[in-house]
C-alpha positions as CSV (number, residue, x, y, z in Angstrom):
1,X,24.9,-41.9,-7.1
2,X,25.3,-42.6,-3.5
3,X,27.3,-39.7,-3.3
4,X,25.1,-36.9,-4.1
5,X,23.6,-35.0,-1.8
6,X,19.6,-36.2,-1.6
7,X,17.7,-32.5,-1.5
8,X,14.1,-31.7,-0.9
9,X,12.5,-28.2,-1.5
10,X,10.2,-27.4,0.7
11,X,7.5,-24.5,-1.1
12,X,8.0,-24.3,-4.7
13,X,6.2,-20.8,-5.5
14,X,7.6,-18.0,-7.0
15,X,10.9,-18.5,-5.3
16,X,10.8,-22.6,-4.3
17,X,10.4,-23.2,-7.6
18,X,13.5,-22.3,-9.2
19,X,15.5,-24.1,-6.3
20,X,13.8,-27.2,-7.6
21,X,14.7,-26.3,-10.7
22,X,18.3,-25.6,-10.6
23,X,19.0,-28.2,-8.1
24,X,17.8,-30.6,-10.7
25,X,20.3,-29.2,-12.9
26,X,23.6,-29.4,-10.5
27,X,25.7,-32.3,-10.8
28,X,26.6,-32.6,-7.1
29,X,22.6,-33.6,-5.6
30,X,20.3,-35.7,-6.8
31,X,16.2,-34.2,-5.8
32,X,14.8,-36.7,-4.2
33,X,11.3,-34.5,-4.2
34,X,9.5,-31.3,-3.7
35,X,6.5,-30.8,-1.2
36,X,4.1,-27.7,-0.9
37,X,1.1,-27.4,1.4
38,X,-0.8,-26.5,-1.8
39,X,-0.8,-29.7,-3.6
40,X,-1.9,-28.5,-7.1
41,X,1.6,-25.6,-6.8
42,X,3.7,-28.8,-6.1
43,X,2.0,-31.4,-8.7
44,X,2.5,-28.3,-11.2
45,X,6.2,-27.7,-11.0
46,X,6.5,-31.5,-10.3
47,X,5.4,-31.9,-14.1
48,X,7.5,-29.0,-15.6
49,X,10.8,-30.3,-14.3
50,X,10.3,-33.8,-13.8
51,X,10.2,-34.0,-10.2
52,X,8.3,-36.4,-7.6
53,X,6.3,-34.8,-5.6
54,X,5.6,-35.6,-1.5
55,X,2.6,-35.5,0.0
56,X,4.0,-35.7,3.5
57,X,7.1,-33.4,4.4
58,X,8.2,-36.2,6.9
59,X,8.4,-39.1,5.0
60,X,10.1,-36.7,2.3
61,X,12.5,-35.8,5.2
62,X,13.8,-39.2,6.0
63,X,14.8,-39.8,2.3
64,X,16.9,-36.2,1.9
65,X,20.1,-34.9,3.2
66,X,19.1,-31.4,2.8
67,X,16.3,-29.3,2.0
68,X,15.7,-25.6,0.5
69,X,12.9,-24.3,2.4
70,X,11.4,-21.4,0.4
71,X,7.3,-21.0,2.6
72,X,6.4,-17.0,3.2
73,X,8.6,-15.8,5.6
74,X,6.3,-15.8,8.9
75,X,6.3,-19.6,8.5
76,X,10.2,-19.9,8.1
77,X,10.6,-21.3,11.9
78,X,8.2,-23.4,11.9
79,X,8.9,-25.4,8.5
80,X,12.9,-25.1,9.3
81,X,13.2,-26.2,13.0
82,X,12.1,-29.6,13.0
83,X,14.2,-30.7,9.3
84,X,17.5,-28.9,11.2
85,X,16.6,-31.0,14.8
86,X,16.3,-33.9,12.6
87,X,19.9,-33.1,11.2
88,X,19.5,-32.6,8.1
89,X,21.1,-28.9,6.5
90,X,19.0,-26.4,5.6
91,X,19.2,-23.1,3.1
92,X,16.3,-21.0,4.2
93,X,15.4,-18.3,2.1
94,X,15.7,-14.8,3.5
95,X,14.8,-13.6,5.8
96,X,15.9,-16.1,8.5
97,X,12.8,-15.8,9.7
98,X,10.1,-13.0,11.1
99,X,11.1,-13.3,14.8
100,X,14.4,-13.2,16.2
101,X,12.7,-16.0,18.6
102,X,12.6,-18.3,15.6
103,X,15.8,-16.9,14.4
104,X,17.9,-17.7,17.9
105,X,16.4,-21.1,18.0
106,X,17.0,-22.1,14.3
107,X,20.6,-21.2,14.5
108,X,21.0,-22.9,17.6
109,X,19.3,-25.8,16.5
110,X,22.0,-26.2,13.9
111,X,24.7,-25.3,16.3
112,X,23.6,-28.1,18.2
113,X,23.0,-30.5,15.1
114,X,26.2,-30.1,13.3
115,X,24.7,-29.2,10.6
116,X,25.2,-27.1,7.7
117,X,22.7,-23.9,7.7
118,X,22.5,-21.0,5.4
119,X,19.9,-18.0,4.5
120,X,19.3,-16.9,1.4
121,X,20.6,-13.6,0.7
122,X,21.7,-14.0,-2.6
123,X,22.6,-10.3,-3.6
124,X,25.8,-12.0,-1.6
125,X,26.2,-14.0,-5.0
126,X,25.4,-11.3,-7.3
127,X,28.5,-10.5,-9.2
128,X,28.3,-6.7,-8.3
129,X,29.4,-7.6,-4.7
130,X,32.5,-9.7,-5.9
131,X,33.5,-6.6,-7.2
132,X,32.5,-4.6,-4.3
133,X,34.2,-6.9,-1.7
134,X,37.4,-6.3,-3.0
135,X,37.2,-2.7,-2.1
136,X,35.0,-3.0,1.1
137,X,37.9,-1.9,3.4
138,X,37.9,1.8,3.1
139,X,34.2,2.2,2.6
140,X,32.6,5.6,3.9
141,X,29.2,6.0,2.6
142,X,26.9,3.6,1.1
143,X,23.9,4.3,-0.7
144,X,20.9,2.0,-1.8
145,X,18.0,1.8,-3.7
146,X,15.5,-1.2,-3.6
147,X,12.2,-0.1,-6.0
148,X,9.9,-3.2,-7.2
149,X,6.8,-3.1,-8.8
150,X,4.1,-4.2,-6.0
151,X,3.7,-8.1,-6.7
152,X,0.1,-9.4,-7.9
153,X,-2.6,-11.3,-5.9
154,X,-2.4,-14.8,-4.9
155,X,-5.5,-16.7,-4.2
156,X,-6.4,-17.0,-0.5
157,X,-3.3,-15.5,0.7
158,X,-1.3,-12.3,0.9
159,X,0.7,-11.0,-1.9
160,X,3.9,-12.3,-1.8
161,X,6.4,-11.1,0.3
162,X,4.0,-8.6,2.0
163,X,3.3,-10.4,4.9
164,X,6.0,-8.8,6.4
165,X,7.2,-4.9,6.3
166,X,9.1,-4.1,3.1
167,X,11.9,-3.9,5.5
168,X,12.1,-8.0,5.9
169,X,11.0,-8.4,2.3
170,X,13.9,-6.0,0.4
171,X,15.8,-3.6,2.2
172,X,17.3,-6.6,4.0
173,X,19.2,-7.5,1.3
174,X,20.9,-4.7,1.5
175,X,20.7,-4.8,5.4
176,X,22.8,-7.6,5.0
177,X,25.3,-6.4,2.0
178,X,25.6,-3.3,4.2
179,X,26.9,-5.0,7.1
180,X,28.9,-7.0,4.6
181,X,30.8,-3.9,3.8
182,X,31.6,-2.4,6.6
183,X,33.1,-3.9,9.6
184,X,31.8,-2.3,12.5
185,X,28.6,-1.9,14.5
186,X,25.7,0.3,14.1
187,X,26.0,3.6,16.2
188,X,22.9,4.8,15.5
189,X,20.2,5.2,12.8
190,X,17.0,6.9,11.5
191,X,14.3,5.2,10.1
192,X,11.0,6.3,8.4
193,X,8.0,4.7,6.5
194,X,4.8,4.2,5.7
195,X,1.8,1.3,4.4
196,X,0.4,2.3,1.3
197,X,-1.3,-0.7,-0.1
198,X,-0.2,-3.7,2.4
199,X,-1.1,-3.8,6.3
200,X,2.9,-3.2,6.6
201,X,5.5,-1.1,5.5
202,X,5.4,-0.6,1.6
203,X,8.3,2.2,1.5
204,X,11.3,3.1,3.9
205,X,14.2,5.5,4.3
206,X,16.7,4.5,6.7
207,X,20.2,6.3,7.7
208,X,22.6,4.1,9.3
209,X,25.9,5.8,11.2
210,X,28.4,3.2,12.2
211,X,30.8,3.3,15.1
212,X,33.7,3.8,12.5
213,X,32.2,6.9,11.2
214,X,30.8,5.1,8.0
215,X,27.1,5.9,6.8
216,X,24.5,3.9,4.8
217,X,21.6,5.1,3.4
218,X,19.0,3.1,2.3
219,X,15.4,2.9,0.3
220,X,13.4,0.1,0.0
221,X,9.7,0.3,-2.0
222,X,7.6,-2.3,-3.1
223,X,5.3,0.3,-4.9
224,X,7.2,1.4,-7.1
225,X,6.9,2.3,-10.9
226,X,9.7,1.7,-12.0
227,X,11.9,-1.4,-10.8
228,X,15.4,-0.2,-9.4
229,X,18.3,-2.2,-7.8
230,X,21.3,0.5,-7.5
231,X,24.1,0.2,-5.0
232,X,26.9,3.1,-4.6
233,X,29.8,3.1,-2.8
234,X,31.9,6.1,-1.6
235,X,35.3,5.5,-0.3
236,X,38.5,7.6,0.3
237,X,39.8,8.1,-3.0
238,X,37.2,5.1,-4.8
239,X,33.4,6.1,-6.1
240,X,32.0,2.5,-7.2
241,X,28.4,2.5,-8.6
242,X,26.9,-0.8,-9.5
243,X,23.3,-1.4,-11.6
244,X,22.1,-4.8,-10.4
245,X,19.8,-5.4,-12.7
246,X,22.0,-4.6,-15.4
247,X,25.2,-6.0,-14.3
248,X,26.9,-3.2,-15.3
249,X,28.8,0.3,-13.4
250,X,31.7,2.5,-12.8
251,X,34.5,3.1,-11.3
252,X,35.8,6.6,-10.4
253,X,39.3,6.4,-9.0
254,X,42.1,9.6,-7.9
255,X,45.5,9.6,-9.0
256,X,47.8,12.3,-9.6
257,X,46.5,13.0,-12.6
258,X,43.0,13.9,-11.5
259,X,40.3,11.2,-11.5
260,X,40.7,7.7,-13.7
261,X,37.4,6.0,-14.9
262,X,36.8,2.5,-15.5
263,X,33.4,1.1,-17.3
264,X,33.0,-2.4,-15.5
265,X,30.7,-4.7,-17.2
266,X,30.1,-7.8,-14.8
267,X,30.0,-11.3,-16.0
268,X,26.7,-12.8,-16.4
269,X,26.2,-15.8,-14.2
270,X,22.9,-17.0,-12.2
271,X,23.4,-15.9,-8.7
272,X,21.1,-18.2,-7.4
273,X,22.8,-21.5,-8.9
274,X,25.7,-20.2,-7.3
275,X,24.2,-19.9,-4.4
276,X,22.6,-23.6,-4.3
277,X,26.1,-24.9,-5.7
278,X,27.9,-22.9,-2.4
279,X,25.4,-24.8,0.0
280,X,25.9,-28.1,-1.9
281,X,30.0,-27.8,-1.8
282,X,29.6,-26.7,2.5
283,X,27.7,-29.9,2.7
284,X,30.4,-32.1,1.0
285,X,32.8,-30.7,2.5
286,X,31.6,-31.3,5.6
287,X,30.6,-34.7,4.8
288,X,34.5,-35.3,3.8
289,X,35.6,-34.2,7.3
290,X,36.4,-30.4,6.7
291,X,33.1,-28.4,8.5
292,X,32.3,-25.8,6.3
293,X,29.6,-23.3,6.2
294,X,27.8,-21.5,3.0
295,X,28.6,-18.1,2.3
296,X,25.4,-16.3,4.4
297,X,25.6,-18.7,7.9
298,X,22.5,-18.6,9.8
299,X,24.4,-16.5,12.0
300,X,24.8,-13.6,9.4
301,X,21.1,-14.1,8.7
302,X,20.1,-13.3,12.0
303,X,22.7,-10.3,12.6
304,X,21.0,-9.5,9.3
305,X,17.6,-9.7,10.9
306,X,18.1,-7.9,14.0
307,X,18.7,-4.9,12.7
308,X,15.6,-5.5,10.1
309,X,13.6,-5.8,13.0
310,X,14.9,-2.8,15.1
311,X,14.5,-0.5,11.9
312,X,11.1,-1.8,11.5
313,X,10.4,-0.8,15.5
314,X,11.6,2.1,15.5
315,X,9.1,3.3,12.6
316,X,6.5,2.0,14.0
317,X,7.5,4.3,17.3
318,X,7.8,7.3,14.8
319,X,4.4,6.8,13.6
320,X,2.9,6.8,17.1
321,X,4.8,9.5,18.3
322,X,3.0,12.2,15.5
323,X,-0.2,10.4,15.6
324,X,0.1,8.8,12.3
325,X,-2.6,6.2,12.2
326,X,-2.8,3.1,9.5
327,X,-4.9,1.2,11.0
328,X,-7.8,2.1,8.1
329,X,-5.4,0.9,5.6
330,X,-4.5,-2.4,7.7
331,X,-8.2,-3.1,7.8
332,X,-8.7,-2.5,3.9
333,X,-6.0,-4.9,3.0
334,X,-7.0,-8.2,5.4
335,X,-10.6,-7.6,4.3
336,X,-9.4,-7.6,0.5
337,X,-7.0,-10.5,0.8
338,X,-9.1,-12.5,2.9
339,X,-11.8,-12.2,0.4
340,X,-10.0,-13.8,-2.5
C-alpha cells in the first residue's frame, strides 16, 4: 500500500467524476479523497463510488501525492498553482487554463517543482490517433469536425464548458491533435465565428497553413443537432478518415495497381483510463529515479493554448472590423444564467 500513488480529484462534475471513478479502479493509486466547492456534487459521487470526501482542499492536499483537477476552465490556475508549488503532480483537464498568464506560470511552477504535470487532452489517447501517428509524417491536409449538442443548464452557473469560446472548450482538441500531426509552425490562418446562445463563441471555422505547406481545417460547434467527431487526413499517396465516436474508418492507399482500401475497426478501450494510467506510470517512474512526463506535458498544453487563444482574437477582430455586434446576445445569456 505504501506504494501507490495517494490521488485527490479536485471537482467531480460531469468530467471530475469519472477521474474519481476510474482512479478508484486502477491498481497503481490508492484515492485518498475527492473535494468540490459544492459540497452536496462531492458527498454525491462520494456515495456512488465509495469515496471520502474533504471539506478542505488543503488538509486533502497534505495527504495526496497527486491530484486531477477537473473545476470550469477559468478557475484552472487558480485551483492548480498552489497543489503544483506544494509539489505535488497535477493532470489538469484541458484546457491548461483560460490565460496564457495562468498557463506560463503553471508550467513553470512545475518546472520549478520537479513535478509531474499533464493536461487533459485525451483525443491524444483515443485509439484513432494511435493509428494516425503512425502516418503523421507525410501529412498535407487535415480536416476536422467537432459538432456537440449544446450542454443543459446547471444551477447558479454557466453551462458547462461555455464559459469559455467553443474554441477553448472543443476545437482545442483538435488544436492540439493538429499540432500533433504536423511538425512545423503555423504560417498563418483564418478564423471566423459567431455566439449563438452563450456570451462566447458557439461555432468556428478556422484554416490553418503551416510553414511546411500543410493545411488544417477545422469546425468546432456546440449547437449542433447532430453530435459529430470526424477527423481526415490527406497525405501523399495515404487518405485516412477516422469516426471517433465510432471507433471505426478507412484507409485509401496508391499502389501500382490503382488505389488499395483497408476498413480499420479500432479496438475499444477507455481513453480516459488510459490517460489516468499514463499520468500514474510518469509519476512512478519518476518516483523510481527515471523523470518522466505524461503523454500531453503542460508544455504541449499551453502551445495547445496559444494558438486557442490567438484564433479566438482574431475573431473577435473580424467581428469588429464589419460591425458585427453580440453584445445583445452576451446580455441575454448572463441575465438567464444568473437567474437560475
Amino acid at each position: 500500500m505504501g506504494d501507490l500513488v495517494r490521488v485527490g480529484v479536485i471537482g467531480v462534475g460531469a468530467l471530475g467524476r469519472h477521474h474519481a471513478r476510474l482512479y478508484a479502479q486502477n491498481p497503481s493509486c490508492r484515492v485518498v479523497g475527492i473535494y468540490d466547492t459544492v459540497p452536496a456534487a462531492a458527498e454525491a459521487v462520494g456515495k456512488e463510488f465509495n469515496l471520502p470526501v474533504w471539506t478542505d482542499w488543503e488538509k486533502l492536499a497534505a495527504e495526496c501525492d497527486a491530484f486531477s483537477v477537473a473545476v470550469p476552465a477559468t478557475f484552472h490556475g487558480a485551483a492548480t498553482l498552489p497543489l503544483l508549488e506544494m509539489g505535488k503532480h497535477v493532470l489538469v483537464e484541458k484546457p491548461i487554463a483560460s490565460s496564457l498568464a495562468d498557463a506560463e506560470a503553471m508550467v513553470a511552477a512545475a518546472e520549478k517543482n520537479n513535478v509531474v504535470f499533464g493536461v487533459g487532452h485525451v483525443e491524444r489517447f483515443n485509439p484513432a490517433m494511435d493509428f494516425f501517428e503512425k502516418y503523421a509524417a507525410r501529412t498535407r491536409f487535415i480536416e476536422a469536425h467537432r459538432l456537440a449538442l449544446y450542454p443543459p443548464p446547471r444551477p447558479g452557473s454557466y453551462r458547462r464548458g461555455t464559459e469559455v469560446s467553443v474554441v477553448l472548450d472543443l476545437m482545442i482538441h483538435d488544436i492540439d491533435l493538429v499540432l500533433t500531426m504536423v511538425d512545423s509552425e503555423v504560417e498563418r490562418f483564418d478564423a471566423v465565428g459567431i455566439p449563438v446562445l452563450s456570451s462566447s463563441e458557439d461555432i468556428v471555422n478556422v484554416r490553418l497553413k503551416f510553414k511546411n505547406g500543410s493545411v488544417a481545417n477545422m469546425t468546432a460547434s456546440r449547437v449542433s443537432q447532430e453530435p459529430m467527431r470526424r477527423f481526415r487526413v490527406f497525405q501523399e499517396d495515404c487518405y485516412l478518415s477516422m469516426d471517433y465516436a465510432k471507433h471505426t474508418g478507412v484507409v485509401l492507399k496508391r499502389n501500382r495497381l490503382g488505389l488499395a482500401r483497408k476498413d480499420v475497426s479500432l479496438d475499444e478501450k477507455n481513453a480516459l483510463a488510459d490517460e489516468l494510467d499514463n499520468f500514474l506510470q510518469a509519476i512512478i517512474a519518476t518516483r523510481n529515479g527515471v523523470p518522466t512526463q505524461p503523454r500531453v506535458t503542460g508544455a504541449a498544453g499551453l502551445k495547445a493554448l496559444k494558438l486557442a487563444i490567438a484564433i479566438v482574437d482574431e475573431i473577435h477582430r473580424y467581428n469588429e472590423h464589419y460591425g458585427f455586434n453580440f453584445a445583445a446576445c452576451q446580455a441575454h445569456e448572463f441575465a438567464k444564467h444568473t437567474d437560475l
